[in-house]
C-alpha positions in Angstrom: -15.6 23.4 -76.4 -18.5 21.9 -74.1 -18.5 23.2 -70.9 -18.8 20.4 -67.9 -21.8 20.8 -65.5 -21.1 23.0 -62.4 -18.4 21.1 -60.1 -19.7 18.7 -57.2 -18.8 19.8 -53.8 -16.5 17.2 -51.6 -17.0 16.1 -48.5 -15.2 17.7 -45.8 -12.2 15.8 -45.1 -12.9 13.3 -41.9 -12.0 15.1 -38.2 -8.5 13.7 -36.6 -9.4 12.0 -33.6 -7.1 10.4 -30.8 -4.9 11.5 -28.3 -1.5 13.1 -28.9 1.5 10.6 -28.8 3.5 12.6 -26.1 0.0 12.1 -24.2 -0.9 8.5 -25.1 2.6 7.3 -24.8 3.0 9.1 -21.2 -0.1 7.9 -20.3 0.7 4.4 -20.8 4.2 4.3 -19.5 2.1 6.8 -16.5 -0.2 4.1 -16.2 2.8 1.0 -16.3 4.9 2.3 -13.6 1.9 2.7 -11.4 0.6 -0.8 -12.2 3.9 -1.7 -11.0 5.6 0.7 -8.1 2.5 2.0 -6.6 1.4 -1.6 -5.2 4.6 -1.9 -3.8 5.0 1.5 -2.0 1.4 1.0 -1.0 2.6 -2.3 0.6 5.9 -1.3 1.9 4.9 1.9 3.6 1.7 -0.4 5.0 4.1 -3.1 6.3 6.7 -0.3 7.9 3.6 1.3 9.6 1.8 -1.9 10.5 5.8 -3.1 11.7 6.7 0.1 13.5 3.4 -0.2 15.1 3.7 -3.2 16.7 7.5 -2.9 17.7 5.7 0.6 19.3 2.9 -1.6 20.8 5.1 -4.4 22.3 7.8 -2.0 23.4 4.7 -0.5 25.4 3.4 -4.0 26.3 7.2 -5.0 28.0 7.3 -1.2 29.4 4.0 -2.4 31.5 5.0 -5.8 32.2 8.4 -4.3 33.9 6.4 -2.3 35.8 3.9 -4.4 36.9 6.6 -6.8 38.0 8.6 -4.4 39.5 5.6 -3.5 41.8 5.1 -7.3 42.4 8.2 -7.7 43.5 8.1 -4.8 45.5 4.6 -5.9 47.3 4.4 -10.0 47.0 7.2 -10.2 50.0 5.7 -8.6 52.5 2.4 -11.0 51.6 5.1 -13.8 52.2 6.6 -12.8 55.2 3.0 -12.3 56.4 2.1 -15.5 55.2 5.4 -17.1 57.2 4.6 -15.1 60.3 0.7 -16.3 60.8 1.5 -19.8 59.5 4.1 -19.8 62.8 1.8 -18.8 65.2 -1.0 -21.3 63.8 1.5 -23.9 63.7 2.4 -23.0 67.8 5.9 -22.2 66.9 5.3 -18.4 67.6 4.0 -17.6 70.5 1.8 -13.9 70.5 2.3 -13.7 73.9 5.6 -13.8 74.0 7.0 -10.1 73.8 10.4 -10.8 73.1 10.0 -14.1 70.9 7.5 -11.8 68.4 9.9 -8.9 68.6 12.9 -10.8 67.0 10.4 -12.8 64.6 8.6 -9.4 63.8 11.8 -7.2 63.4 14.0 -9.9 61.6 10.5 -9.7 59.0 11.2 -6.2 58.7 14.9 -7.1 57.7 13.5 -9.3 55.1 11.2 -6.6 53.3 12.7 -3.2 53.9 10.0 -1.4 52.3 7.7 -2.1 55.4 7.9 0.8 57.7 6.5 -1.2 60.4 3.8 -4.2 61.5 1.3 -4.1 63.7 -0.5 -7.1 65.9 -4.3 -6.4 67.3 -5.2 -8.3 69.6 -9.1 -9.7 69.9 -9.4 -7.1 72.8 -8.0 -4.8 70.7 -4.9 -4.0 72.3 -2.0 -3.6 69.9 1.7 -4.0 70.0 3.2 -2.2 67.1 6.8 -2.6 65.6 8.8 0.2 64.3 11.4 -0.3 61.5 12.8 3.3 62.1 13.8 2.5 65.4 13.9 -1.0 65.4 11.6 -1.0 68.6 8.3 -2.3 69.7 5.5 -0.1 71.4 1.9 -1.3 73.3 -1.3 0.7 72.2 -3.3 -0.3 75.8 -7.0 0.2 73.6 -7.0 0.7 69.8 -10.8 0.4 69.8 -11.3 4.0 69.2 -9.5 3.8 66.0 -12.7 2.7 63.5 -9.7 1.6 60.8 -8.5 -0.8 63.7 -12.0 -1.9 64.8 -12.9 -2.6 60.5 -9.4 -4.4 60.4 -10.4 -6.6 63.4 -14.2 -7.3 62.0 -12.9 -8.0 58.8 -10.6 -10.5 59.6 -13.2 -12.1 61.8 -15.4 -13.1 58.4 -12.4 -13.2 55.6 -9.3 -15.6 56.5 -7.8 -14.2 53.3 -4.7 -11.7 53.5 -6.1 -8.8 52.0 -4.5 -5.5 51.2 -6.5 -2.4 52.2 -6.1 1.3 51.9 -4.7 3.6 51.2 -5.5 5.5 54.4 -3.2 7.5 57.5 -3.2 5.3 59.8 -3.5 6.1 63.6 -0.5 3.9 64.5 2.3 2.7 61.4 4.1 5.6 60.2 2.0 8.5 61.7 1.6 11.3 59.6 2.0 9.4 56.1 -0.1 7.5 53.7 0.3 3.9 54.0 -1.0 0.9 51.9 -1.6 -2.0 54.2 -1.6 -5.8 54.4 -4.3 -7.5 56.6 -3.3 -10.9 57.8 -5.7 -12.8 60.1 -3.8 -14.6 63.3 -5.3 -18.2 64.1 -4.0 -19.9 66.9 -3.0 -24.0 67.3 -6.0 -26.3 66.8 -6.4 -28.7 69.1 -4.8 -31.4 67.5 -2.2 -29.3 66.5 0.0 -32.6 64.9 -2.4 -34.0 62.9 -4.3 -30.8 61.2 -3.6 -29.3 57.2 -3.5 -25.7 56.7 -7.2 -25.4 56.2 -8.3 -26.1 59.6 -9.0 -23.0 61.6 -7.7 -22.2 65.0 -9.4 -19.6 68.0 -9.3 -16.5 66.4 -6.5 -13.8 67.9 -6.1 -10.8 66.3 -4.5 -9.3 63.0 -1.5 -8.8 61.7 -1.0 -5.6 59.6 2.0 -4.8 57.7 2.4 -1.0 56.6 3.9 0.5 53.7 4.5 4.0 53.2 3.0 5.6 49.7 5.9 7.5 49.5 8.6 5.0 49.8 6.4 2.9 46.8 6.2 6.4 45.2 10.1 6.2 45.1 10.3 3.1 43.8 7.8 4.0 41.4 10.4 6.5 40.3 13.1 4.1 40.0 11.2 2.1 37.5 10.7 5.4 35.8 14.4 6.1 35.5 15.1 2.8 34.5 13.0 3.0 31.2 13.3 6.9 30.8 9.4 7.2 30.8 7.1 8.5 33.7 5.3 5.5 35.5 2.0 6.3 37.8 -0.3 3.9 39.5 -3.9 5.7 39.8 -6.2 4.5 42.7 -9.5 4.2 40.7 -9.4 6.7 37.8 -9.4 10.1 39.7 -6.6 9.5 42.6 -2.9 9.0 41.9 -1.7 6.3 44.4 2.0 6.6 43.5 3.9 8.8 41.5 7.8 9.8 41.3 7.1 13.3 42.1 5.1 11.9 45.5 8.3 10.3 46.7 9.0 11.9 49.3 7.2 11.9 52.5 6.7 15.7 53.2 4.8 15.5 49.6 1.8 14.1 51.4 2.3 15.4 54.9 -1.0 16.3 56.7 -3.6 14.2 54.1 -6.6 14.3 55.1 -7.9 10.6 56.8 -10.9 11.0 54.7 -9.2 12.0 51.3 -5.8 10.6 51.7 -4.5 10.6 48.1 -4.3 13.9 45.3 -7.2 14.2 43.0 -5.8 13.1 39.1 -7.4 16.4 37.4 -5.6 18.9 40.1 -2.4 17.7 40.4 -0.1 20.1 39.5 3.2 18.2 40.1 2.2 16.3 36.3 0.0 18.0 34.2 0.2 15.9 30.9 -1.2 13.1 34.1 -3.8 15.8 35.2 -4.7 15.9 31.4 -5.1 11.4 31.2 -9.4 11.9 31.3 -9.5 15.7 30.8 -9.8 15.5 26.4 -11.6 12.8 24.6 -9.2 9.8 24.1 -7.4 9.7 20.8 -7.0 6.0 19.8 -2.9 4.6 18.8 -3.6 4.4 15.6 -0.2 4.0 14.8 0.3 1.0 17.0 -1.2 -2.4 16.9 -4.2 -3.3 18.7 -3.2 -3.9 22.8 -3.0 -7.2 23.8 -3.4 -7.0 27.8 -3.3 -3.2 28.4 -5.1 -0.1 26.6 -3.7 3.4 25.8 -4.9 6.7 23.9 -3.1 10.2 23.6 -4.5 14.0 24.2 -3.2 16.7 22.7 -1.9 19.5 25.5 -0.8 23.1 25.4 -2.3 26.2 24.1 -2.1 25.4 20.8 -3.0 22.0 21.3 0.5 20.7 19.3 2.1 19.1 22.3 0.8 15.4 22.9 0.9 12.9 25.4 1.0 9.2 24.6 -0.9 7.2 28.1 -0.3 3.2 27.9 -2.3 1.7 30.9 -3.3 -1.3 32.4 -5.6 -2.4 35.6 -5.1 -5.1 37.7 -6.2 -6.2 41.2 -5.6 -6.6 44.6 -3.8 -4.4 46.2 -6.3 -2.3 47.4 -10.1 -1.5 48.0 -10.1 -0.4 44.7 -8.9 -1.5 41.7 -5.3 0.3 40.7 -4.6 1.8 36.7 -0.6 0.9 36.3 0.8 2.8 33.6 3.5 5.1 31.6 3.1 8.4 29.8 5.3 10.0 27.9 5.7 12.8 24.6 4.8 12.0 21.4 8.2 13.3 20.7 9.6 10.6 22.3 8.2 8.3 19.0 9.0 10.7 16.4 12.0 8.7 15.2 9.9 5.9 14.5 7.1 7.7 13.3 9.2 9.5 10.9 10.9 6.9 9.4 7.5 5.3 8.4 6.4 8.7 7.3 9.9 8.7 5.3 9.2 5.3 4.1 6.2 6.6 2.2 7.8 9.8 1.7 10.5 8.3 -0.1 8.1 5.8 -1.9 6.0 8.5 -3.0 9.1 10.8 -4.4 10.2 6.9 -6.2 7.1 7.3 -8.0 7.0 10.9 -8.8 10.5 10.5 -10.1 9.5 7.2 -12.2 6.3 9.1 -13.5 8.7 11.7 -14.8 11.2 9.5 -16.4 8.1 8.2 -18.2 6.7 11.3 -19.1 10.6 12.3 -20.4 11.0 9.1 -22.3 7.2 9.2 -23.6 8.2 12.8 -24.8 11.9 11.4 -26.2 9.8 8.5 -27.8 7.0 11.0 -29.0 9.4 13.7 -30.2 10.1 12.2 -33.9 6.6 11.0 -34.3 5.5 15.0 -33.5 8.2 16.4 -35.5 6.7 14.4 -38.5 2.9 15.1 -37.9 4.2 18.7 -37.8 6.2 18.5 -41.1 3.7 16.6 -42.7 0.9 19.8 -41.3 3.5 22.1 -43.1 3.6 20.3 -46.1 -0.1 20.1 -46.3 0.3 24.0 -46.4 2.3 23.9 -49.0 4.9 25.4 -46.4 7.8 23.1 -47.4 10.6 25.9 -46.5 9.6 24.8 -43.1 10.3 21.2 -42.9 13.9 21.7 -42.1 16.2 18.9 -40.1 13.8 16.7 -38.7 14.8 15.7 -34.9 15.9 11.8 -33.9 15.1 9.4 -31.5 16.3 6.6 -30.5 14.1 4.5 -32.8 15.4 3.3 -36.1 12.2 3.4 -37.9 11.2 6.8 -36.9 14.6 8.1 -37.8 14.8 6.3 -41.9 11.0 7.6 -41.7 12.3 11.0 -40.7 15.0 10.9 -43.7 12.3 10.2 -46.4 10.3 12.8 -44.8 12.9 15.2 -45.5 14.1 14.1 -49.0 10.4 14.3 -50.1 10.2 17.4 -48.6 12.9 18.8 -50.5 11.3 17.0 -53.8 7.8 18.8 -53.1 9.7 22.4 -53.0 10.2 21.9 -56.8 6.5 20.5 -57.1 5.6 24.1 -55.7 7.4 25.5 -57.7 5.1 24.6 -60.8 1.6 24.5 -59.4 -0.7 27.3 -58.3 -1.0 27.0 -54.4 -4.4 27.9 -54.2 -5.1 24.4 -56.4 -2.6 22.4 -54.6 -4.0 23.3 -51.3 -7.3 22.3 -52.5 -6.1 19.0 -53.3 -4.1 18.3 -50.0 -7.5 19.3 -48.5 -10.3 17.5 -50.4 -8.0 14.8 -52.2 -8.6 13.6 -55.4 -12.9 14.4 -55.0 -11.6 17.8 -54.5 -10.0 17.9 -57.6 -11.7 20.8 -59.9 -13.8 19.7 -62.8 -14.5 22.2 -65.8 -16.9 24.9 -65.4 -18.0 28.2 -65.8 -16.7 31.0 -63.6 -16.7 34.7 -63.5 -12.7 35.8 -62.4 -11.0 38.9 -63.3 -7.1 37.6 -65.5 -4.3 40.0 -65.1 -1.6 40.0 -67.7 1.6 41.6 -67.3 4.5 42.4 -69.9 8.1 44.2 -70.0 8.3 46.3 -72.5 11.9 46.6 -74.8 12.6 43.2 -72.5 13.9 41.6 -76.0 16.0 44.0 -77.2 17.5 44.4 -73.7 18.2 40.3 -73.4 19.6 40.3 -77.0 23.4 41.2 -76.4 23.6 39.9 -72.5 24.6 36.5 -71.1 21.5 34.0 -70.4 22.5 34.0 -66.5 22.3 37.6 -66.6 18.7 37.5 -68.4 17.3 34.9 -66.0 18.7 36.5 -63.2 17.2 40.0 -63.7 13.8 38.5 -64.7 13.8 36.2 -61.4 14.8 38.9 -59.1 11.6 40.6 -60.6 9.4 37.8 -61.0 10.0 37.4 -57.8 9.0 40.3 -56.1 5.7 40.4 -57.9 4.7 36.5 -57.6 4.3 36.8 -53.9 1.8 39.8 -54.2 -0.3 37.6 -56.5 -0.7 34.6 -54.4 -1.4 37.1 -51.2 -3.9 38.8 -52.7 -5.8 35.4 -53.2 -4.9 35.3 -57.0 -3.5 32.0 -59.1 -0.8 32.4 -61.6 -1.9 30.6 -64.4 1.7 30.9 -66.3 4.7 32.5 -66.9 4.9 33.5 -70.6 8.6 34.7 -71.3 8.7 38.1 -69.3 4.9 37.9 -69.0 2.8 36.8 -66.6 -0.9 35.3 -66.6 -2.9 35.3 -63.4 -6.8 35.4 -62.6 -8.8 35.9 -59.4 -12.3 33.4 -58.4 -10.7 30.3 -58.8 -10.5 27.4 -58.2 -11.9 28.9 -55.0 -14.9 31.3 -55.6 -13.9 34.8 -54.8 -17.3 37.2 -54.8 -14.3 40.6 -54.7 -12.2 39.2 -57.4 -12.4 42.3 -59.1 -11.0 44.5 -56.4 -8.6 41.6 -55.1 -7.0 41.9 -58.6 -7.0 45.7 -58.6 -5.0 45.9 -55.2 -2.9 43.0 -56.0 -1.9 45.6 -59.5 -1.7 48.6 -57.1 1.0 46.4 -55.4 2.6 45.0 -58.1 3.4 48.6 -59.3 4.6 50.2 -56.3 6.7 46.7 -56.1 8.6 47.6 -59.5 8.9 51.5 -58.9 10.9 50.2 -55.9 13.1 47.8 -58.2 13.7 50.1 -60.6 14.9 52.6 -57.8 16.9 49.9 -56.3 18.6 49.3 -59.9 19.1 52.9 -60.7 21.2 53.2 -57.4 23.1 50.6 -58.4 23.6 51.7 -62.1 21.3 49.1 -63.8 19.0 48.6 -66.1 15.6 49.6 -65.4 12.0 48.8 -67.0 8.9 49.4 -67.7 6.2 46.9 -67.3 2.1 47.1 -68.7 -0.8 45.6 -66.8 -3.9 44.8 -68.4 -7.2 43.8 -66.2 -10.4 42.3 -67.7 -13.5 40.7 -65.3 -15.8 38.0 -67.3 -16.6 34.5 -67.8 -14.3 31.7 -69.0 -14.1 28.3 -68.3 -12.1 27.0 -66.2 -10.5 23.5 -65.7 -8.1 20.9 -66.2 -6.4 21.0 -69.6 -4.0 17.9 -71.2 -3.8 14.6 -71.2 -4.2 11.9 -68.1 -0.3 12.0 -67.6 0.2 15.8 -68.0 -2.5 18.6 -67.1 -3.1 22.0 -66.7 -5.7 24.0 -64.6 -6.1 27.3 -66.7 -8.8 29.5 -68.2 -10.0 29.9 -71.4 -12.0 32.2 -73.0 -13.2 35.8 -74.6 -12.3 37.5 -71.3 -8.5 36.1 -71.4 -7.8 37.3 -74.2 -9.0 41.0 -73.7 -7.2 41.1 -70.7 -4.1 40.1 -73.0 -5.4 43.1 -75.4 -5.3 45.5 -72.9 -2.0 44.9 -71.6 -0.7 45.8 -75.2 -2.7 49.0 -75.3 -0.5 50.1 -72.2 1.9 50.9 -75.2 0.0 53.7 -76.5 -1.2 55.1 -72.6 1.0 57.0 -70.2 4.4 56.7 -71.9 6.1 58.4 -69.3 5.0 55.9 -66.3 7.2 53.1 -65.4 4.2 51.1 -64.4 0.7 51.4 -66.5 -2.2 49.4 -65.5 -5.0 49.1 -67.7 -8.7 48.2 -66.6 -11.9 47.2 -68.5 -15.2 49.1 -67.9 -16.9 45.8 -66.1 -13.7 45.4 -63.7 -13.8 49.0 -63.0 -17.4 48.5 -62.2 -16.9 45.5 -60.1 -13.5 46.7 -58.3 -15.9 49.5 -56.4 -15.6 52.8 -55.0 -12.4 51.8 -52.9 -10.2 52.5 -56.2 -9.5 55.9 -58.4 -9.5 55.4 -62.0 -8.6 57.9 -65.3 -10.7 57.3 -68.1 -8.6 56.8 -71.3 -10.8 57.9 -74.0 -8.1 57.5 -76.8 -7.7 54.2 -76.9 -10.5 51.9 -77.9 -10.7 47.7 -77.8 -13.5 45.7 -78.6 -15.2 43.6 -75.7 -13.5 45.9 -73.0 -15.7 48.9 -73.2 -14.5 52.2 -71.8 -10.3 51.4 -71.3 -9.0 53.5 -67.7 -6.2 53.8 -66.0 -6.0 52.4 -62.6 -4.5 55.2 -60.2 -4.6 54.2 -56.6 -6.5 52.6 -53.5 -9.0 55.3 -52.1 -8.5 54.6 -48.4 -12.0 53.8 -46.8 -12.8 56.4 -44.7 -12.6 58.7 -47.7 -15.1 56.9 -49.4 -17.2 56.9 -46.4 -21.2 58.5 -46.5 -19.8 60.7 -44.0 -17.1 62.1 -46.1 
């Protein structure tokens, strides 16, 4: 026959690219229900803060206000009845003069605003007649000049017509001993033409009218306020003295100020120490609430550790003093935390929404995914020619996937008969490579194995078919694996024979010493058979081996519809040859395997042979018997 030029070698198959379907599946649901939940947590937990914030902001806001009006109402009155006294005497229906006309006007005043603790009148020549509220009785000061609050009081009023509040100071003669805010009102008398003049026209100049109030008793109702809204109010004079405060509320809290430093510094009072703290950190924005509308506020963080804060809402207004007052609240962040952790909850709870839905997309991704896996995996087994494998293939919820499943499975089950008649060494090839894989003819050097059981015909002759195919497939069986392990192709089965080769269609440089262990095998494989069967009171045999290494050609054989890969040649059918001369050698062995000179050369030193120098066969040279596997190390140089 003409022997085909060498084969061509195929192109490796293409890689597999992509992503996993469990992956690119989750990954798009992944990618769907954040599209679609995360703007709306985003938005919702961005509205509940920005919401919560502002409820916090104008709960704050109308905290202030109340205050600030509170404190209004508390201080406007006395400016009224003030007002109401000097606007009698300009108008000549009050006479200053007149002891016991001002003592009813001036003590029914008092009636009218009981937070005054007493009024004064100072007199141009600075004589005074003050007016007691706690005893209800009026007293003469014969010369207040050397009081220098009286004297500025006096020279003030001389140059600002205005009611103007001053303080806070102790003064020499309202409420002794405490610290008083007080109300400056100039006194003009009658003009002239006292009918036919307005309310702008200035009258002689006599004296001022001061109206005290006592820090403490403004203190108290500071604290009122403060129990009304369960928060801590303060009014600061400036930023470093605290005017009024619920814990200054009573008088003895201030007894004995100093006239020069009437009022308790901000950073050393003791009484409040988250207000002692107001300047002492750097001011941490609110940036939980809204931006302030009319007032301002930060929080500090207080204590040791520095986890206890302090929330200060503040706002400064004018006018009721030489300086400018700070009206405000504190009180514990605590105090917020409900609110603060609902909108925490709210994105809590929107972030756990969206773990959950991730998962339910990476579960259904993986449901979805599962069929498609379980056939890439089959069809990986089946490309391995490992069809036992591809057992019950799992369902979804999919139709398709499920009737593709089913014919996945029936072809399966169809493929395990197509193993059963093709080498898998060649079938692998052709899963790989595909059809450019497919071996052409060529030349190859291989070592072919024949085996053969003796007296098989005789002992089939008087049994039951079922019985003959049985035995021969329990043994055929056994020694077919140790073949197709040891790398070799079965070419055919030949009755009770077999025909196998090693070097192709993959090139094997050991094929010689592949083929040796895989007959080393193959005998200790039927001693144990036999034993087996002898237990059992069976039949035993005998079976010949014959090994010959050469060159045949090797291809596909047949016609388009029907071919066989196989080997032809010389070297074939030595090998056959030998196996027969395993008659004539070593009668007494159940097994007897029979090597050429060339594969006893090529098998190596790893093998221990016995020459057989009675038996001759043309084209195999020297015949041995092949005894065992030298183990390595006993083959070693150093041995």
């Amino acid at each position: 026959m003409t022997i085909p030029t060498p084969i061509r070698r195929a192109a490796p198959p293409p890689r597999e690219g992509g992503l996993p379907i469990t992956w690119l599946l989750s990954l798009t649901l992944i990618g769907l229900v954040l599209a679609a939940v995360l703007p709306v947590v985003a938005l919702g937990y961005y509205a509940a803060r920005e919401n919560t914030g502002r409820l916090l902001r104008d709960r704050s806001e109308l905290v202030l206000d109340l205050v600030v009006e509170r404190l209004s109402a508390h201080l406007d009155p006395v400016r009224a009845q003030m007002t109401y006294l000097a606007a009698a005497i300009r108008e000549g229906r009050l006479d200053p003069n007149d002891d016991a006309g001002m003592a009813r006007f001036v003590l029914g005043a008092l009636a009218a605003t009981p937070q005054v603790v007493g009024i004064s009148v100072t007199r141009s020549n600075f004589s005074v007649r003050r007016y007691d509220r706690a005893d209800g009785r009026s007293y003469d000061t014969l010369d207040a000049s050397v009081f220098p609050a009286v004297v500025r009081s006096v020279e003030d009023a001389l140059v600002d017509p205005e009611p103007r509040w001053f303080g806070p100071l102790v003064s020499p003669l309202l409420a002794q001993g405490q610290v008083i805010l007080a109300l400056r009102m100039p006194l003009r008398g009658p003009t002239e033409n006292a009918a036919g003049a307005s309310e702008d026209d200035a009258g002689p100049f006599l004296g001022v009218l001061v109206a005290a109030i006592s820090v403490a008793e403004l203190s108290r109702y500071v604290g009122e306020i403060g129990g009304a809204i369960g928060q801590t109010p303060f009014i600061l004079s400036g930023r470093d003295r605290v005017l009024a405060h619920p814990a200054l509320s009573m008088p003895k809290t201030i007894a004995g100020a100093r006239v020069e430093d009437p009022l308790p510094r901000v950073d050393s009072f003791y009484k409040d120490n988250a207000l002692a703290n107001i300047w002492a950190r750097a001011p941490n924005p609110l940036s939980s609430l809204a931006p302030f509308r009319r007032s301002e506020g930060h929080f500090s963080w207080m204590g040791d550790g520095g986890f206890d804060s302090h929330v200060y809402v503040y706002r400064q207004i004018a006018g009721y003093g030489d300086v400018g007052w700070i009206v405000g609240v504190h009180y514990r962040g605590s105090d917020t935390r409900q609110e603060r952790w609902l909108v925490l909850g709210a994105g809590l709870g929107g972030l756990v929404l969206l773990a959950l839905a991730v998962g339910a997309a990476i579960m259904i991704a993986r449901r979805l995914g599962r069929p498609v896996l379980g056939l890439a995996e089959a069809a990986a087994r089946i490309e391995a020619l490992e069809f036992d494998g591809v057992r019950r293939l799992p369902r979804g919820r999919v139709r398709e996937l499920n009737r593709a499943a089913g014919a996945f499975e029936r072809m399966a089950a169809g493929l395990v008969w197509f193993e059963t008649y093709l080498p898998k060494t060649l079938v692998r090839r052709l899963v790989a490579h595909g059809m450019a894989g497919a071996p052409e003819a060529e030349t190859r050097e291989v070592t072919v194995l024949f085996t053969d059981l003796e007296n098989y015909t005789a002992y089939s002759a008087d049994r039951h078919a079922a019985e003959v195919v049985s035995y021969l497939n329990q043994l055929l069986s056994r020694v077919g694996p140790l073949i197709e392990e040891s790398g070799g192709t079965i070419d055919k089965y030949i009755g009770d024979s077999i025909m196998a080769f090693w070097g192709a269609p993959e090139p094997r440089p050991d094929h010689a010493a592949d083929a040796c262990g895989a007959a080393l095998a193959i005998a200790a494989e039927v001693s144990a058979f036999n034993a087996e069967r002898r237990a059992n009171g069976l039949h035993a045999c005998r079976m010949r081996l014959g090994l010959h290494s050469g060159t045949v050609a090797v291809g596909n054989v047949g016609f388009s519809g029907r071919v066989d890969y196989t080997i032809i040649g010389r070297t074939v059918n030595t090998a056959q040859r030998l196996e027969q001369c395993g008659k004539e050698a070593a009668a007494e062995d159940e097994v007897v395997v029979l090597v050429s000179e060339t594969t006893q050369a090529q098998a190596g030193p790893h093998f221990e042979f016995t020459p057989c120098p009675s038996l001759r066969l043309d084209g195999a040279g020297l015949i041995a018997r092949l005894i065992r596997r030298i183990p390595r190390d006993e083959t070693s140089p150093a041995s």
